[in-house]
C-alpha positions in Angstrom: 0.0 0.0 0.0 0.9 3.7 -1.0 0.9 6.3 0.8 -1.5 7.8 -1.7 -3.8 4.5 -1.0 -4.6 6.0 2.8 -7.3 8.4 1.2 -9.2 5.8 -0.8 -9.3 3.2 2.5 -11.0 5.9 4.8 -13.2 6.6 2.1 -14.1 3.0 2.5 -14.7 2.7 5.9 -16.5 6.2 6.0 -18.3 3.9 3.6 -18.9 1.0 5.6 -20.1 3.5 9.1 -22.9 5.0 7.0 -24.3 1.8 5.2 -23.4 -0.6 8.2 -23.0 1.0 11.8 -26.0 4.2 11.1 -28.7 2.0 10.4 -28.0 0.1 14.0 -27.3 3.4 16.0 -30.8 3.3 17.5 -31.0 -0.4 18.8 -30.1 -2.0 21.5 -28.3 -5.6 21.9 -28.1 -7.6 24.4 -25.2 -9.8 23.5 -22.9 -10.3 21.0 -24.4 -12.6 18.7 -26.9 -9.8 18.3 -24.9 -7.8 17.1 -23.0 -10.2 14.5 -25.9 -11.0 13.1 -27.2 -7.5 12.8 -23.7 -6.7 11.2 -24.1 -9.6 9.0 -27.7 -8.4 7.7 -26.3 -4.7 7.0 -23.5 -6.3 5.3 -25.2 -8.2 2.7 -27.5 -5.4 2.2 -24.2 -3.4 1.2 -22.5 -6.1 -1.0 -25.9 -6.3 -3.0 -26.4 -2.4 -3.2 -26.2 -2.2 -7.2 -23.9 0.3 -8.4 -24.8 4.4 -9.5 -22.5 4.3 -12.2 -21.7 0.6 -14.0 -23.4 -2.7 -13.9 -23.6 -5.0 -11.3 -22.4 -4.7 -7.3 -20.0 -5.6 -5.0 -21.1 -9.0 -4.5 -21.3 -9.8 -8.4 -17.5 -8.1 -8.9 -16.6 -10.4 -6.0 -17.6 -13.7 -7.5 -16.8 -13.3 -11.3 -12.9 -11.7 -11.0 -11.6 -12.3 -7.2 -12.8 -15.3 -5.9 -11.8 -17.4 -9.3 -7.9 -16.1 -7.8 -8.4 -16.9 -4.2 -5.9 -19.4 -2.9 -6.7 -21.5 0.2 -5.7 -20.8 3.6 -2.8 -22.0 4.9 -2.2 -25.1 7.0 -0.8 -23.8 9.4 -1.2 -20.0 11.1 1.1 -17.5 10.4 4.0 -17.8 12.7 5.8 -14.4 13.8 9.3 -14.1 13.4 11.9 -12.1 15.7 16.0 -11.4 14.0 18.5 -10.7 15.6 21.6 -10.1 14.7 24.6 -12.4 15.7 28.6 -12.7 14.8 29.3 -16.1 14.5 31.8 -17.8 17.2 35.1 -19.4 16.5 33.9 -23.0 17.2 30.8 -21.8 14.1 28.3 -21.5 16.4 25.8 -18.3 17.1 24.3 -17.9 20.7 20.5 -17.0 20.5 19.0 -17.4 24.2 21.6 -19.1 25.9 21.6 -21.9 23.3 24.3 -22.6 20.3 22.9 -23.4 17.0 25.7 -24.2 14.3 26.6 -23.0 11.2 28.7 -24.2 8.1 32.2 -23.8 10.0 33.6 -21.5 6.9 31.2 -18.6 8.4 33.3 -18.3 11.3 33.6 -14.9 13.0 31.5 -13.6 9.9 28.5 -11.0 11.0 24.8 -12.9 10.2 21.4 -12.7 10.9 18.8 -14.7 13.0 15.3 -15.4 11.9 13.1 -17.2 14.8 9.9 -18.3 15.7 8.5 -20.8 18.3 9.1 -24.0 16.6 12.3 -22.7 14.3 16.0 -21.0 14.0 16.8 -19.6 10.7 20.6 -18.2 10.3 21.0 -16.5 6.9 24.2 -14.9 5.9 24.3 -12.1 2.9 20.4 -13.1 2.3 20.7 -16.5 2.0 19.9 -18.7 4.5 22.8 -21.2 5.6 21.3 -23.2 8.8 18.3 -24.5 9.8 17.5 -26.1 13.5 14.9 -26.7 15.4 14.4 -24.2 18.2 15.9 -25.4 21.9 15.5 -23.4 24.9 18.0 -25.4 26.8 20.3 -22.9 28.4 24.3 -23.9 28.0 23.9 -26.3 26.0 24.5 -26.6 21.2 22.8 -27.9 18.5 25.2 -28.8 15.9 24.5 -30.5 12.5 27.4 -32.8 11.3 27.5 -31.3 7.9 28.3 -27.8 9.5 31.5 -29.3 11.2 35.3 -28.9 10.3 35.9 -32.5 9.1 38.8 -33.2 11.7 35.8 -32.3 14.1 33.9 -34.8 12.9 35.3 -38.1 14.1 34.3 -36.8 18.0 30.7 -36.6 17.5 30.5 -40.4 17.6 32.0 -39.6 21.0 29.9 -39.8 24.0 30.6 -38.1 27.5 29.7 -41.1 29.3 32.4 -42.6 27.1 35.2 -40.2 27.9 34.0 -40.2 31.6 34.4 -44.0 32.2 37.5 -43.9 30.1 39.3 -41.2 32.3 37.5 -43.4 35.9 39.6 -46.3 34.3 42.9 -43.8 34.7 41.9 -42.7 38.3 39.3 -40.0 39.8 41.2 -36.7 39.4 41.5 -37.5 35.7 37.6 -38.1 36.1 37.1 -34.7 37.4 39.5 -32.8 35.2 37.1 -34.8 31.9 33.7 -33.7 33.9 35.0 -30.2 34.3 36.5 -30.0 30.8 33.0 -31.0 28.9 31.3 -28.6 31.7 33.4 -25.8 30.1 32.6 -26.3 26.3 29.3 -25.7 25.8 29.5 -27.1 22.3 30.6 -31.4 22.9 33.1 -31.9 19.7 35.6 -29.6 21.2 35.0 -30.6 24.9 35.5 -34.2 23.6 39.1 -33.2 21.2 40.7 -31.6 24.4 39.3 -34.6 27.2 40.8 -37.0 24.1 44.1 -35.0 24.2 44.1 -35.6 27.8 43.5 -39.3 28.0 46.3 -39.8 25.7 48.5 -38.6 27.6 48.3 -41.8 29.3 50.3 -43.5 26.8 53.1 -41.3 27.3 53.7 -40.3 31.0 51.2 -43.1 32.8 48.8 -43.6 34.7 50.2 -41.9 37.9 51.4 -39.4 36.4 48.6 -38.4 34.7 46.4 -38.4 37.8 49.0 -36.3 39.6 49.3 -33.5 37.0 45.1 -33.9 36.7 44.8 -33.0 40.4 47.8 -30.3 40.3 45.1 -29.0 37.0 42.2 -28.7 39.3 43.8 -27.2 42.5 45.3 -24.3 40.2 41.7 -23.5 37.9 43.1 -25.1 35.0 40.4 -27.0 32.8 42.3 -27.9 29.2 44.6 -30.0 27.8 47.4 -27.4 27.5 47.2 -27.2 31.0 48.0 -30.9 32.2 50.7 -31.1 29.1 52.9 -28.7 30.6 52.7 -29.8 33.8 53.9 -33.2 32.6 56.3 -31.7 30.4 57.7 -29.1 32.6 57.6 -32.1 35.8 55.5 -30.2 37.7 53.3 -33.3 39.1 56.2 -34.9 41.0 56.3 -31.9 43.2 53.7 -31.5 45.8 50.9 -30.1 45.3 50.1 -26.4 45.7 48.8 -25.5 49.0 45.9 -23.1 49.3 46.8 -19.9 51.2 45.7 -20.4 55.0 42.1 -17.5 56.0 43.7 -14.8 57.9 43.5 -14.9 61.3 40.9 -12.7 63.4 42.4 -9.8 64.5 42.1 -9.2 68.4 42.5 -5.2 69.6 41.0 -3.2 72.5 39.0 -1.0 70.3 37.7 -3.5 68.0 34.0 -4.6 69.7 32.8 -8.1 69.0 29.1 -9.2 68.2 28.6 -9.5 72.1 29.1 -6.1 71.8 25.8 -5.2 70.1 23.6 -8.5 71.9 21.2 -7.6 74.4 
């Protein structure tokens, strides 16, 4: 619609007040199916009202050129869709709620654009739409499609964390925790699992006892990645003790300093 258009649609429903709601300005309903009917009545009075000026009326224009070009409704109700605009993250993944949804890995750290509704995510990059997911609410956590994935990448997502979880409780349980807290970290599995497999191979190279050393020498420091336990074992780190946590100060104890009895009745 133009903005020249405005004139001739009040016209119309200037139209429609005189020959539909004038009429019924003096009665009085008493519920709405009154006045639906009513309206109805007025209506068809209108639609049949031949014209001043040419042949025929609303009604017969109606049925001989639009209805012949009506399409059916739709199936389903028009859905409402929100954008949002998005870079995408180095692992191809966008972040729309709290949840990842990926995206052909090539796109990565390239600006696109979000179209969502309640059933569906739409990621479309220059205009064309490049990923498709069904919508999940599910806060921390990725939907990824295989295709979208760097092909080194894909070989993990036959991976499992209950996999890598019992393989690292077969090591020892701070290997176990340094796995848990690794995945924990990654919101997106296939790199969670590529740095908790990095970790368990280790194994092969330093042992078992090592391994669990350095993975406990990991945790007390903050450290949750591979890089982390592999230069602890290279740099012989887990044959010292462990790091100590600084002891909590001590209270301090002074004249003018009042305790809670203090302020207790």
């Amino acid at each position: 619609m133009k903005a020249y258009d405005k004139a001739k649609v009040e016209a119309g429903v200037l139209f429609a007040e005189r020959r539909i709601m004038a009429p019924l300005r003096r009665r009085t309903f008493f519920s709405l199916d009154e006045v639906r009917i009513a309206v109805a009545g007025e209506l068809a009075k209108l639609n049949e009202r031949p014209f001043q000026k040419m042949p025929g009326s609303r009604r017969s224009i109606f049925l001989a050129e639009e209805q012949p070009v009506l399409r059916p409704l739709p199936v389903r109700p028009y859905g409402h869709r929100d954008r949002k605009q998005a870079r995408v993250h180095i692992d191809y993944h966008v972040e729309l709620l709290r949840h990842y949804y990926s995206v052909p890995y090539r796109l990565a750290r390239e600006r696109v654009e979000i179209r969502y509704t309640l059933s569906v995510v739409e990621v479309f990059h220059q205009g064309v739409r490049v990923a498709s997911h069904a919508r999940d609410d599910t806060p921390g956590r990725a939907t990824t499609c295989l295709a979208h994935m760097l092909p080194r990448h894909r070989h993990y997502a036959e991976w499992s964390p209950e996999r890598f979880r019992e393989w690292a409780g077969k090591i020892g349980p701070e290997t176990e925790r340094l796995v848990v807290a690794v995945m924990a970290r990654h919101p997106h599995p296939a790199l969670g699992f590529r740095s908790c497999l990095g970790i368990l191979r280790l194994e092969s190279r330093y042992g078992a006892l090592r391994l669990e050393a350095a993975s406990a020498r990991t945790l007390a420091v903050g450290g949750t990645s591979y890089k982390s336990v592999s230069r602890i074992l290279k740099a012989g780190l887990d044959k010292e003790p462990p790091p100590h946590q600084l002891p909590p100060p001590e209270p301090l104890f002074h004249e003018n300093l009042r305790g809670p009895e203090y302020f207790t009745d």
